[in-house]
DRENVEXGU-301913 format. One record per atom (N, C-alpha, C): atom name; x, y, z; residue number from 1. Coordinates in steps of 0.2 Angstrom, whole numbers, plus 2048, in hexadecimal, padded with zeros to 3 digits. Example, Ala and Ser with C-alpha at 12.3 -4.5 7.8 and 13.67 -1.06 7.14 Angstrom:
<rec N,<842,7E4,827>,1>
<rec CA,<83E,7EA,827>,1>
<rec C,<842,7F0,827>,1>
<rec N,<840,7F5,823>,2>
<rec CA,<844,7FB,824>,2>
<rec C,<840,800,827>,2>
***
This chain:
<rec N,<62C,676,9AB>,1>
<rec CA,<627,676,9B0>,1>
<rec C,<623,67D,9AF>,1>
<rec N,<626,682,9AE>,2>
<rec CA,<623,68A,9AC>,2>
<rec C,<622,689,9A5>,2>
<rec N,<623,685,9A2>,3>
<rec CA,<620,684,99A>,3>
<rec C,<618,680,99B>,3>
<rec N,<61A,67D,99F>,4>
<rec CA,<613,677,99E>,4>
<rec C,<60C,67E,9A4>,4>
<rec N,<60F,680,9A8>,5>
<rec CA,<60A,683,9AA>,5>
<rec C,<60A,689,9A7>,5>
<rec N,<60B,68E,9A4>,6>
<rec CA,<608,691,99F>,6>
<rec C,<604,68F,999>,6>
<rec N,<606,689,996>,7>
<rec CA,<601,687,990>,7>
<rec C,<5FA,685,994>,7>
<rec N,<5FA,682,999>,8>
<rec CA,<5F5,680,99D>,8>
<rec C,<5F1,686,9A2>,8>
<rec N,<5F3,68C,9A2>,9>
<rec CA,<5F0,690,9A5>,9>
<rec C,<5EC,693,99D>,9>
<rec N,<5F1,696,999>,10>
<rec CA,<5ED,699,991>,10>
<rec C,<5E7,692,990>,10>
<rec N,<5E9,68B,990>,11>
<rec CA,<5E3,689,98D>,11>
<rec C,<5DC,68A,992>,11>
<rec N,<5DF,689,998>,12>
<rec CA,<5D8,68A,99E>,12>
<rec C,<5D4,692,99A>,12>
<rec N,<5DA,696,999>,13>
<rec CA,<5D7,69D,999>,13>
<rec C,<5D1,69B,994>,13>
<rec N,<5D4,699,98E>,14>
<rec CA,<5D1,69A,986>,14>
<rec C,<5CA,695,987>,14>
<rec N,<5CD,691,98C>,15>
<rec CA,<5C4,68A,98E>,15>
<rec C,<5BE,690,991>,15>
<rec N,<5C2,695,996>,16>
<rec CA,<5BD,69B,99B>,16>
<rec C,<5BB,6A0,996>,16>
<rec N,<5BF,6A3,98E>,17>
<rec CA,<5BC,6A4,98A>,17>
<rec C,<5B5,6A4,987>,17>
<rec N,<5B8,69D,985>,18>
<rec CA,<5B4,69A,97D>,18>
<rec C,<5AC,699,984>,18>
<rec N,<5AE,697,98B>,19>
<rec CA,<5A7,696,98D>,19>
<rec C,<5A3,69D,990>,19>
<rec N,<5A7,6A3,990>,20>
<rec CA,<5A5,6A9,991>,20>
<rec C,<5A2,6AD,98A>,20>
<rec N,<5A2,6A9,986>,21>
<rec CA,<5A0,6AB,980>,21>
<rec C,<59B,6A7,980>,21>
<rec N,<59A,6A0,981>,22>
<rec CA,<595,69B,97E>,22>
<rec C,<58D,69F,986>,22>
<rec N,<590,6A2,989>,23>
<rec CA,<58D,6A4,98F>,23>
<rec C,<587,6AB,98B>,23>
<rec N,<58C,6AF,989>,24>
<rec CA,<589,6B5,986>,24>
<rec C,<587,6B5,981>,24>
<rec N,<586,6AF,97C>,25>
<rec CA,<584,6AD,977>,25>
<rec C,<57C,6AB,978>,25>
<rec N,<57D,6A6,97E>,26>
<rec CA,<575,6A5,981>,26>
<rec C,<571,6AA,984>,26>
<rec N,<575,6AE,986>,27>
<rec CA,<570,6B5,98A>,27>
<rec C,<56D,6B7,985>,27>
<rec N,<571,6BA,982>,28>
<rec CA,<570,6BF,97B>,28>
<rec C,<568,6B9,978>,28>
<rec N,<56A,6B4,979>,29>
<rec CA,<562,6B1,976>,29>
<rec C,<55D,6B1,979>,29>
<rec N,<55D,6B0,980>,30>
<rec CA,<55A,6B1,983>,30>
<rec C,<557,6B7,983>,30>
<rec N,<55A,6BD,983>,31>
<rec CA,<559,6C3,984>,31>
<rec C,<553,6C4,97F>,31>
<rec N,<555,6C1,979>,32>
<rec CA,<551,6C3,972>,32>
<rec C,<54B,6C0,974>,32>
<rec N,<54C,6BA,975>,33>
<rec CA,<544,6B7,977>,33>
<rec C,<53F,6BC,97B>,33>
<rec N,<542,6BE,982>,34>
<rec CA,<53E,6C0,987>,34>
<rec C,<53C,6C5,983>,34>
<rec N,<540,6C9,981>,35>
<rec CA,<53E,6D1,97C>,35>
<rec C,<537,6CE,977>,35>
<rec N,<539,6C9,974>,36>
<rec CA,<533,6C5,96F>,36>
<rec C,<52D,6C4,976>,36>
<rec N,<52F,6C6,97B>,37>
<rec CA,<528,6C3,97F>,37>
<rec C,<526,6CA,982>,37>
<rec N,<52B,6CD,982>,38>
<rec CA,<526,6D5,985>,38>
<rec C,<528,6D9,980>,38>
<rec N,<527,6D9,97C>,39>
<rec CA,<525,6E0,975>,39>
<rec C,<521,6E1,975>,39>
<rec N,<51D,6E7,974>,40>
<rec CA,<515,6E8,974>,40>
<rec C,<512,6E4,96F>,40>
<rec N,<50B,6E1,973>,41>
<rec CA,<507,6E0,96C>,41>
<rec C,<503,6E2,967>,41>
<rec N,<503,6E8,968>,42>
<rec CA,<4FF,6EF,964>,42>
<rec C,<4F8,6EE,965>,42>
<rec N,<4F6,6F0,961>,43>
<rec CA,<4ED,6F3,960>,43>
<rec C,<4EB,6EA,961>,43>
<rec N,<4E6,6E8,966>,44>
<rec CA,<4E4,6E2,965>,44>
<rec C,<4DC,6E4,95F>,44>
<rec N,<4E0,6DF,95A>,45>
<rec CA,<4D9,6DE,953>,45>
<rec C,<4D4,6DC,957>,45>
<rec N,<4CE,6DD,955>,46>
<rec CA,<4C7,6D9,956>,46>
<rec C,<4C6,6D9,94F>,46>
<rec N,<4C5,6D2,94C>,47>
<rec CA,<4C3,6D0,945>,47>
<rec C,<4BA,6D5,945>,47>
<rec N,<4BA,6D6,942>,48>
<rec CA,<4B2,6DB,944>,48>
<rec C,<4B2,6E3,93F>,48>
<rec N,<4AF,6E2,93A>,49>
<rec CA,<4AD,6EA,937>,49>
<rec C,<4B4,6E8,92E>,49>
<rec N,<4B5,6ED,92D>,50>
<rec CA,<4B8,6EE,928>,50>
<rec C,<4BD,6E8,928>,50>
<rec N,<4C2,6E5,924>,51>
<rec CA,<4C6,6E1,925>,51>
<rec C,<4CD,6E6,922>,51>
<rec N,<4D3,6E3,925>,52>
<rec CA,<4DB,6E8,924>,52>
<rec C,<4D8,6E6,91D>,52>
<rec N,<4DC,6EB,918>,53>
<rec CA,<4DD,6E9,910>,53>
<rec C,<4D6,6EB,90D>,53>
<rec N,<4D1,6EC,910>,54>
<rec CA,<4CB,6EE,90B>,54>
<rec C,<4CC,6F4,90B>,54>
<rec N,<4C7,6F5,907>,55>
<rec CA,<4C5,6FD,906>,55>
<rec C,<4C0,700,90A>,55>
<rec N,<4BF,702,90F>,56>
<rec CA,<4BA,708,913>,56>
<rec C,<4B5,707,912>,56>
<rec N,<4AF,707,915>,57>
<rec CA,<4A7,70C,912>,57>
<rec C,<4AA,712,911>,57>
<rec N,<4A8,715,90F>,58>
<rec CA,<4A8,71D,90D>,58>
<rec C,<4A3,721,911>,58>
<rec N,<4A3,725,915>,59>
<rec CA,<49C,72A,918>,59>
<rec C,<4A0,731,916>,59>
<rec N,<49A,735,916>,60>
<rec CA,<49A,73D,916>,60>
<rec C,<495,73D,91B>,60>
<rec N,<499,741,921>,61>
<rec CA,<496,743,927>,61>
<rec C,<499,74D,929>,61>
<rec N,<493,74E,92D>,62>
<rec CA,<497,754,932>,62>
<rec C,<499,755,937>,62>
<rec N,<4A0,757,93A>,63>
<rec CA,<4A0,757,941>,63>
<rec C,<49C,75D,945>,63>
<rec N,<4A0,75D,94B>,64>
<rec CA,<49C,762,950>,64>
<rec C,<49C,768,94F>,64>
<rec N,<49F,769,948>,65>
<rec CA,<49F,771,947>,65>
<rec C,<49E,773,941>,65>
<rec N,<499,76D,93E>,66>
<rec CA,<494,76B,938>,66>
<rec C,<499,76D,932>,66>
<rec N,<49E,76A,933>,67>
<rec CA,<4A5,76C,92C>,67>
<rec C,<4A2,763,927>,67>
<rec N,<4A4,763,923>,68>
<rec CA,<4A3,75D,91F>,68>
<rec C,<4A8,757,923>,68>
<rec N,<4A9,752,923>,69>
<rec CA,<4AF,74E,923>,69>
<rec C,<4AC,744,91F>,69>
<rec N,<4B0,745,91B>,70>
<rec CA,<4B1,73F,917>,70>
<rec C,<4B7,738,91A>,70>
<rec N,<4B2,734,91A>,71>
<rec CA,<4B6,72F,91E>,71>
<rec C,<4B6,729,919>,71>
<rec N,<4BE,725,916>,72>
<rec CA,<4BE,722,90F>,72>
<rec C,<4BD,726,90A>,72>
<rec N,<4BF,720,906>,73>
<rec CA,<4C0,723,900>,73>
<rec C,<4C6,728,8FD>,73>
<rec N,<4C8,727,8F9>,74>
<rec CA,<4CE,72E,8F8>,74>
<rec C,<4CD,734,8F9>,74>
<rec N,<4D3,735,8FC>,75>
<rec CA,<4D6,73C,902>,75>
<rec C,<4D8,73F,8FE>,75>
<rec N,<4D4,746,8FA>,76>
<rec CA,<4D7,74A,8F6>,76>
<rec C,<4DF,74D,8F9>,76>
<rec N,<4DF,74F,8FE>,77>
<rec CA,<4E4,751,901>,77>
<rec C,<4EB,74B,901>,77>
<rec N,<4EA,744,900>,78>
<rec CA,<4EE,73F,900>,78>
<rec C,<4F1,73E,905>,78>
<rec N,<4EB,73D,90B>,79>
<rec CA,<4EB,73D,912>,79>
<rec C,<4E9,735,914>,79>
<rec N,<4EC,734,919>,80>
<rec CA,<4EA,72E,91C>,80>
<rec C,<4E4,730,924>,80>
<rec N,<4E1,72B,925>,81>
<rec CA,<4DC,72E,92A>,81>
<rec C,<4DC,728,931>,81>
<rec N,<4DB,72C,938>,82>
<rec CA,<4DC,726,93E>,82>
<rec C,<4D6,727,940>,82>
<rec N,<4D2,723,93F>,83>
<rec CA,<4CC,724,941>,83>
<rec C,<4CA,723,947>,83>
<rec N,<4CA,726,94D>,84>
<rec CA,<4CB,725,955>,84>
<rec C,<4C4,724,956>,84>
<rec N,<4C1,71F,959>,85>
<rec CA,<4BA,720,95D>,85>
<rec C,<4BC,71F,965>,85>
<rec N,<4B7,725,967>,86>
<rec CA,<4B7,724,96E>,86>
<rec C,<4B0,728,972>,86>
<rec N,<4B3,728,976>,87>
<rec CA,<4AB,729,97C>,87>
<rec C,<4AD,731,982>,87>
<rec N,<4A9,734,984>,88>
<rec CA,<4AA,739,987>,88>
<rec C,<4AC,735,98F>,88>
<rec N,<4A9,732,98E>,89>
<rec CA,<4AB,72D,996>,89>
<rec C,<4AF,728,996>,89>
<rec N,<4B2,728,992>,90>
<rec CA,<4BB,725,991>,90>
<rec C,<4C0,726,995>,90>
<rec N,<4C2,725,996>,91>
<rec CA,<4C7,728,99C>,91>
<rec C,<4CF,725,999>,91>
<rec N,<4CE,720,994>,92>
<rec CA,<4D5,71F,990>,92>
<rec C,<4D5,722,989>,92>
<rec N,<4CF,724,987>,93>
<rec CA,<4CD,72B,981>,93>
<rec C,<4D1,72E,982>,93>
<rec N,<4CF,732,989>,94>
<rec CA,<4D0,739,98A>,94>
<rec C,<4D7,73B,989>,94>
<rec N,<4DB,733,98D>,95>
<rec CA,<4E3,735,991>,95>
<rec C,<4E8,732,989>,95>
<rec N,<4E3,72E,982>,96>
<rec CA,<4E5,72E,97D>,96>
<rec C,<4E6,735,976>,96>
<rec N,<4E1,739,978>,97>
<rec CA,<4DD,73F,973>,97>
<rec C,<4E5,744,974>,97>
<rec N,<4E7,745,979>,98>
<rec CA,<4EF,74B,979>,98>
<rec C,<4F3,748,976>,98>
<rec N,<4F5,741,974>,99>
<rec CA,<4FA,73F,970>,99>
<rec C,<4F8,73F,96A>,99>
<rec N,<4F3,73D,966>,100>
<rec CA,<4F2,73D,95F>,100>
<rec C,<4F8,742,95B>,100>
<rec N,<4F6,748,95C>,101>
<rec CA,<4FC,74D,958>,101>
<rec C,<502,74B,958>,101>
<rec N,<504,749,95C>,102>
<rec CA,<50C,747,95E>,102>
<rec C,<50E,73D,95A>,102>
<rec N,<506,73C,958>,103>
<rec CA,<509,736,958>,103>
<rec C,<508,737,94E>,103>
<rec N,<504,739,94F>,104>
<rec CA,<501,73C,946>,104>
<rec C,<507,741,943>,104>
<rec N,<50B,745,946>,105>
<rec CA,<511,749,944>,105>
<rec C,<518,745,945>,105>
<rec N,<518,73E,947>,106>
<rec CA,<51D,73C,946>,106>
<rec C,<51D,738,941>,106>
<rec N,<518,737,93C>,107>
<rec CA,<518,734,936>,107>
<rec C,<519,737,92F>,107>
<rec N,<51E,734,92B>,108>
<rec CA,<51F,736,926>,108>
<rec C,<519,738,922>,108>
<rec N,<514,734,921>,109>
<rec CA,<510,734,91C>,109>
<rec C,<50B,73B,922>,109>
<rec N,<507,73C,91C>,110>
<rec CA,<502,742,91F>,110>
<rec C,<4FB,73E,922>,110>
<rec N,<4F8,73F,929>,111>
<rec CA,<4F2,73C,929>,111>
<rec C,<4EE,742,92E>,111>
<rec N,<4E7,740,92D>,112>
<rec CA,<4E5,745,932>,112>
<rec C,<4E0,73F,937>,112>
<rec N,<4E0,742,93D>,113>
<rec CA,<4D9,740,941>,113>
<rec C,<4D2,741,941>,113>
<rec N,<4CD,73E,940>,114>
<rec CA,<4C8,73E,943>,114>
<rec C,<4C5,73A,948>,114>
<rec N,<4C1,73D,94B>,115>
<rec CA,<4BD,73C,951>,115>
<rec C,<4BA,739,951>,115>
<rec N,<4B5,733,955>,116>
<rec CA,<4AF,730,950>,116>
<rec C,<4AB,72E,958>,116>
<rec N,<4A5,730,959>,117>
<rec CA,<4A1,72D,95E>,117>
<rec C,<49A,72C,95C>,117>
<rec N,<495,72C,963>,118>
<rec CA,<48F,72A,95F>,118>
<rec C,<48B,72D,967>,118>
<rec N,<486,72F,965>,119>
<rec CA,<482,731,96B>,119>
<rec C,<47E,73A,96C>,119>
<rec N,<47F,73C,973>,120>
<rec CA,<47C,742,972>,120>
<rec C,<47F,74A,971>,120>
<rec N,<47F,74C,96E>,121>
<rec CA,<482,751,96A>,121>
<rec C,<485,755,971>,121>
<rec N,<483,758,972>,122>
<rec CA,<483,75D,979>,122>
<rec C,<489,75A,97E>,122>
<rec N,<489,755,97D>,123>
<rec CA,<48E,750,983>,123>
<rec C,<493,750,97E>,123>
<rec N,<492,74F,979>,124>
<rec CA,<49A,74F,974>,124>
<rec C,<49C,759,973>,124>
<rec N,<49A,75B,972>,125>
<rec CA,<49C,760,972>,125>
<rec C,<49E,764,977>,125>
<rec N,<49C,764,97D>,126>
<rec CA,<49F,765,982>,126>
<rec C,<4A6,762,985>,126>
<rec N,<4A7,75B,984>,127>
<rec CA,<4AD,759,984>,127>
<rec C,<4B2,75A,97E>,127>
<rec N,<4AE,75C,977>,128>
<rec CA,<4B3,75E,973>,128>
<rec C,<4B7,765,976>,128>
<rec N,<4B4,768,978>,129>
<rec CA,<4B5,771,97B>,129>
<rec C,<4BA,76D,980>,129>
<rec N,<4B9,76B,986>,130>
<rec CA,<4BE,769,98B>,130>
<rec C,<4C4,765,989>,130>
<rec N,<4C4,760,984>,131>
<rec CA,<4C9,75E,982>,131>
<rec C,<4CC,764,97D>,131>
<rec N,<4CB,768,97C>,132>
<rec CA,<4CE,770,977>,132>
<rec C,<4D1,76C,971>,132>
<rec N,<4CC,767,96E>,133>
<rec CA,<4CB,765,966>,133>
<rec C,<4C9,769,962>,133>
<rec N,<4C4,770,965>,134>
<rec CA,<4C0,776,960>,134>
<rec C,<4C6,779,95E>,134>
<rec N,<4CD,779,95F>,135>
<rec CA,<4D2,77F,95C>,135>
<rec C,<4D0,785,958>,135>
<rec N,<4D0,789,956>,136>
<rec CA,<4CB,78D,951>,136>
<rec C,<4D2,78E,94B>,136>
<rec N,<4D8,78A,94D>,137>
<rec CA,<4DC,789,948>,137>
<rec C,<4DE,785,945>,137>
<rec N,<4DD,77B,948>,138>
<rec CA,<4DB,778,944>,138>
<rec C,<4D6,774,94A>,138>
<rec N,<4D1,776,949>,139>
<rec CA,<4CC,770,94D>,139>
<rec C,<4CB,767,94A>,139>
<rec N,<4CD,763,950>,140>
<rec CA,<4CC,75C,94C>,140>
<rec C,<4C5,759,94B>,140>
<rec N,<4C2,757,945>,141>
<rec CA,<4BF,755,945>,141>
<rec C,<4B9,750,947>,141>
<rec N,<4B2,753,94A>,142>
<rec CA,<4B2,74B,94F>,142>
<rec C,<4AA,74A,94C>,142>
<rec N,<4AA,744,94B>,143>
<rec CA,<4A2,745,947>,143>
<rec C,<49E,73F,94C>,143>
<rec N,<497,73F,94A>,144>
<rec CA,<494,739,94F>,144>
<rec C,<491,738,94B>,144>
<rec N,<490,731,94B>,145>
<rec CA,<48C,72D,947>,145>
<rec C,<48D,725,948>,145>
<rec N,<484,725,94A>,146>
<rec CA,<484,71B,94D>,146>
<rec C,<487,717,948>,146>
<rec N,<483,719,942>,147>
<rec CA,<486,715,93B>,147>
<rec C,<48D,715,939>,147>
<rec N,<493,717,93A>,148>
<rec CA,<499,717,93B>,148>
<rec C,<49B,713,940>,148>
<rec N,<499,712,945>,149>
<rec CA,<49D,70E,94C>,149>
<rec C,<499,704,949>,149>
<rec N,<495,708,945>,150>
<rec CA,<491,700,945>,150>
<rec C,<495,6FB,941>,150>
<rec N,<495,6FF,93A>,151>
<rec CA,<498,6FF,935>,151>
<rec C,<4A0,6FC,937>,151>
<rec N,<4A4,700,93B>,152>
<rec CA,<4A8,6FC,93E>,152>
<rec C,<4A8,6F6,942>,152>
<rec N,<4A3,6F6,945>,153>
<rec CA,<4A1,6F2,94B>,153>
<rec C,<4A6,6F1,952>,153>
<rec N,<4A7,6FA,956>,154>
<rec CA,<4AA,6FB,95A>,154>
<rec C,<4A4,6FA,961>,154>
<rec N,<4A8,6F5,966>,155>
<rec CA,<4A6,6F2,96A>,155>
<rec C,<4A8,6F2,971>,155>
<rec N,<4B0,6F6,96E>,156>
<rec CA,<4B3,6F8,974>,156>
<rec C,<4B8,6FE,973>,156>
<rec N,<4B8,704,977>,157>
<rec CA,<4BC,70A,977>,157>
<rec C,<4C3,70B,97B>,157>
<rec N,<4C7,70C,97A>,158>
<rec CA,<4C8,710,972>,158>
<rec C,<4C9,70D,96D>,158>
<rec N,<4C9,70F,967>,159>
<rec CA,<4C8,70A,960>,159>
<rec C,<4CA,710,95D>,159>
<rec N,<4CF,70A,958>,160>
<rec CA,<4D4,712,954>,160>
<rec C,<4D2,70C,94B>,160>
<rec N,<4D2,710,944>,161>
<rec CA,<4D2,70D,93E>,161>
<rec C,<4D8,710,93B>,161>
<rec N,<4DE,70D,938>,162>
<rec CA,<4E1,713,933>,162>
<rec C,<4DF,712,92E>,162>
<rec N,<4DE,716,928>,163>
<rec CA,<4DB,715,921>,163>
<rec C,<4E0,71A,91E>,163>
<rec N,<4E4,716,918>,164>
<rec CA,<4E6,71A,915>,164>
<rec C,<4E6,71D,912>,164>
<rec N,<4EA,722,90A>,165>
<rec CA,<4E6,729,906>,165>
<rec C,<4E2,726,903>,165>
<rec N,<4E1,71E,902>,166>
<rec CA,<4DC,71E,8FC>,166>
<rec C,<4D6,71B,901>,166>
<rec N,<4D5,71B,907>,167>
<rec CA,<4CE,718,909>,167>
<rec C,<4D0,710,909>,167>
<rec N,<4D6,70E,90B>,168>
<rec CA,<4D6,707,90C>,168>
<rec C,<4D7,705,914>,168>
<rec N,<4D5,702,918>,169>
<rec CA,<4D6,700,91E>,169>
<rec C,<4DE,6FD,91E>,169>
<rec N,<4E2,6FF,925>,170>
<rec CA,<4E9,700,924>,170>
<rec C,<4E8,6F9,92A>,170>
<rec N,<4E8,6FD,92F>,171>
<rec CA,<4E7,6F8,935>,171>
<rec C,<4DF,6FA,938>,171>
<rec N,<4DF,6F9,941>,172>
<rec CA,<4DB,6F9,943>,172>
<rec C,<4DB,6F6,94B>,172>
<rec N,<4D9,6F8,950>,173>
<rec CA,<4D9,6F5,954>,173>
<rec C,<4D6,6FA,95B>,173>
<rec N,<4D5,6F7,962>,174>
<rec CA,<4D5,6FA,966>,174>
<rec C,<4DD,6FB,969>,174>
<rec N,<4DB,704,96D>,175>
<rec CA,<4E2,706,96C>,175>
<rec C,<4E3,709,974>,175>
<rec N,<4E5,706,979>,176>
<rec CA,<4E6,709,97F>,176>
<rec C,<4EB,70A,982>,176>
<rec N,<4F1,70C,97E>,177>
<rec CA,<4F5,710,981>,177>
<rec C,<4F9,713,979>,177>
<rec N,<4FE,717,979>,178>
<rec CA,<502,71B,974>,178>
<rec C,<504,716,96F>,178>
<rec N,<506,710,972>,179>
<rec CA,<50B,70E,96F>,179>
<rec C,<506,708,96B>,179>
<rec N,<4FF,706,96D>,180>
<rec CA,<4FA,704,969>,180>
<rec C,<4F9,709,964>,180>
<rec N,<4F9,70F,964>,181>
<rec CA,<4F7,711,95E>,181>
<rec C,<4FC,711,95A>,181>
<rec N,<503,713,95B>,182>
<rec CA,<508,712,958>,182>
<rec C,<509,70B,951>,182>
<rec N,<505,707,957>,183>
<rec CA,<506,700,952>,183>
<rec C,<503,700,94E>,183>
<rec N,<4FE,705,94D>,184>
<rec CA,<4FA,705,946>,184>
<rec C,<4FE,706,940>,184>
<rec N,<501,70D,943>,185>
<rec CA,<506,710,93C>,185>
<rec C,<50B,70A,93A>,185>
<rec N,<50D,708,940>,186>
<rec CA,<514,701,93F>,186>
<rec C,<510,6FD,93A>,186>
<rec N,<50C,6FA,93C>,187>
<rec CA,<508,6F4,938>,187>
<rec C,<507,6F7,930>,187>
<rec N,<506,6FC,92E>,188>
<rec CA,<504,700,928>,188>
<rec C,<50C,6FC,925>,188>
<rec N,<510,701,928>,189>
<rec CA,<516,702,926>,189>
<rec C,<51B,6FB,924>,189>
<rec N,<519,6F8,928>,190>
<rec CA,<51B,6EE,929>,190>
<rec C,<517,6EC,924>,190>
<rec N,<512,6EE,920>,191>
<rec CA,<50D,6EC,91C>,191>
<rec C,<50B,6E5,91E>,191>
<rec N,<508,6E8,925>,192>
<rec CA,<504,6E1,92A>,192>
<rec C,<4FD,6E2,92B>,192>
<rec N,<4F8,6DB,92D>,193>
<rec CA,<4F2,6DF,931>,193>
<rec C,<4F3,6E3,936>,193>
<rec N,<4FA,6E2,93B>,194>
<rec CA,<4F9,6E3,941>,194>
<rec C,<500,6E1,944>,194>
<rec N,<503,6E4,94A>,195>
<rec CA,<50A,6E2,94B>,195>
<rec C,<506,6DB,94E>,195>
<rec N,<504,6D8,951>,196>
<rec CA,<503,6D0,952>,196>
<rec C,<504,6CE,94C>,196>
<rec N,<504,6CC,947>,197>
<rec CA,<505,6CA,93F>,197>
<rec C,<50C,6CA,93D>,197>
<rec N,<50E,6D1,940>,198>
<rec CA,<515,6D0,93E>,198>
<rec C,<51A,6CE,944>,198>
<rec N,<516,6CF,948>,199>
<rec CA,<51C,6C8,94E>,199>
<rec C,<51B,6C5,94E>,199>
<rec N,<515,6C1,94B>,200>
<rec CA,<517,6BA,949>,200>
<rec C,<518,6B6,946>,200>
<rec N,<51B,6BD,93F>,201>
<rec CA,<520,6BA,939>,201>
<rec C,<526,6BC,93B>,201>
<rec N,<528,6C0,93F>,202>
<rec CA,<52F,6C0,944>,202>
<rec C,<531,6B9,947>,202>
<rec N,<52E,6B6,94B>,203>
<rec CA,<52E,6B1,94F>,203>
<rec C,<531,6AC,94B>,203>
<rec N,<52A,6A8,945>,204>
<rec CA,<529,6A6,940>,204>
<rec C,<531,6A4,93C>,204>
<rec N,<534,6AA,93A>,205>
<rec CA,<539,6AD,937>,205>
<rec C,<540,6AB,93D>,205>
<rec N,<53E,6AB,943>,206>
<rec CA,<544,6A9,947>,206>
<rec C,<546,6A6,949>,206>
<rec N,<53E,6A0,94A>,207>
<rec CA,<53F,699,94B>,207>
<rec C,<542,693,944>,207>
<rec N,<540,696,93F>,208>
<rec CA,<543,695,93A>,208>
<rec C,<54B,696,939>,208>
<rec N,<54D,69A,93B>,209>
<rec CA,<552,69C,939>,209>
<rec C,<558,697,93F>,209>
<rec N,<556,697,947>,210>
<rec CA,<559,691,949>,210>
<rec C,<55A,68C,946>,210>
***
């Protein structure tokens, strides 16, 4: 009698087992999906102006403190470039402009920024001053020029391009919060247009693999 209800308590056990595993088995998938549904989606693309994988227009322009700056084309320094457009009346510019360094200094590869607007000179260099862009040790770059924003066909701000040493468009997109800008570098690195691209070779790659 103590024989038969021990074997019958251990198989109950190992039945409360095998279904507290087939339990955590299913969460854990779940979990993965929801994650698949709230991971950022990075810079949203607008198909519009240069295409990911081309090569750049080339300009030689001057910023606000009439220094040269070359946008495309090979970076003698062997620099990548994030080509930030934005507006003095931006109010998600202004709250993006203090991370750049922080986000440019966590990347292996070397890049610099420039600044890219369009309009009345007087108004941009006043917010270049108050935003303390002018550094006298290393001032960023901020040039204006209609033909530049056109060229891209930037239609909405903020709007970031990365191009890399050799003047090829890397990614692209509008960028309204860190972690949008973030996905540019990702997407470079993933050798994607765009983290949308590559989450949906993730996916792809997952539903596949069920």
């Amino acid at each position: 009698m103590m024989l038969n209800a021990l074997l019958i308590s251990n198989l109950v056990l190992w039945v409360a087992t095998a279904a507290l595993v087939a339990l955590c088995l299913a969460l854990a998938r779940q979990i993965g999906v929801l994650y698949e549904r709230l991971m950022p989606v990075g810079a949203l693309v607008i198909d519009k102006g240069p295409a990911v994988g081309s090569l750049a227009p080339m300009f030689e322009l001057f910023d606000l403190r009439e220094r040269p700056v070359k946008i495309g084309g090979l970076d003698e320094a062997a620099r990548g470039t994030l080509l930030f457009f934005l507006s003095p009346t931006c109010p998600i510019c202004k709250k993006l402009l203090p991370l750049l360094p922080s986000i440019i200094a966590n990347e292996h590869q070397p890049y610099r920024v420039v600044l890219a607007s369009d309009g009345e000179r007087s108004e941009h260099s006043a917010f270049y001053r108050r935003a303390g862009l002018d550094s006298a040790v290393n001032p960023v770059p901020y040039v204006l020029s209609q033909e530049l924003g056109q060229t891209y066909q930037i239609g909405k701000l903020p709007y970031a391009v990365l191009l890399d040493e050799f003047g090829t468009v890397r990614a692209k997109g509008l960028v309204n919060t860190r972690e949008h800008l973030e996905s540019l570098f990702e997407a470079r690195k993933q050798g994607v247009a765009s983290i949308q691209e590559y989450s949906g070779k993730q996916r792809q790659s997952a539903a596949q693999a069920w």
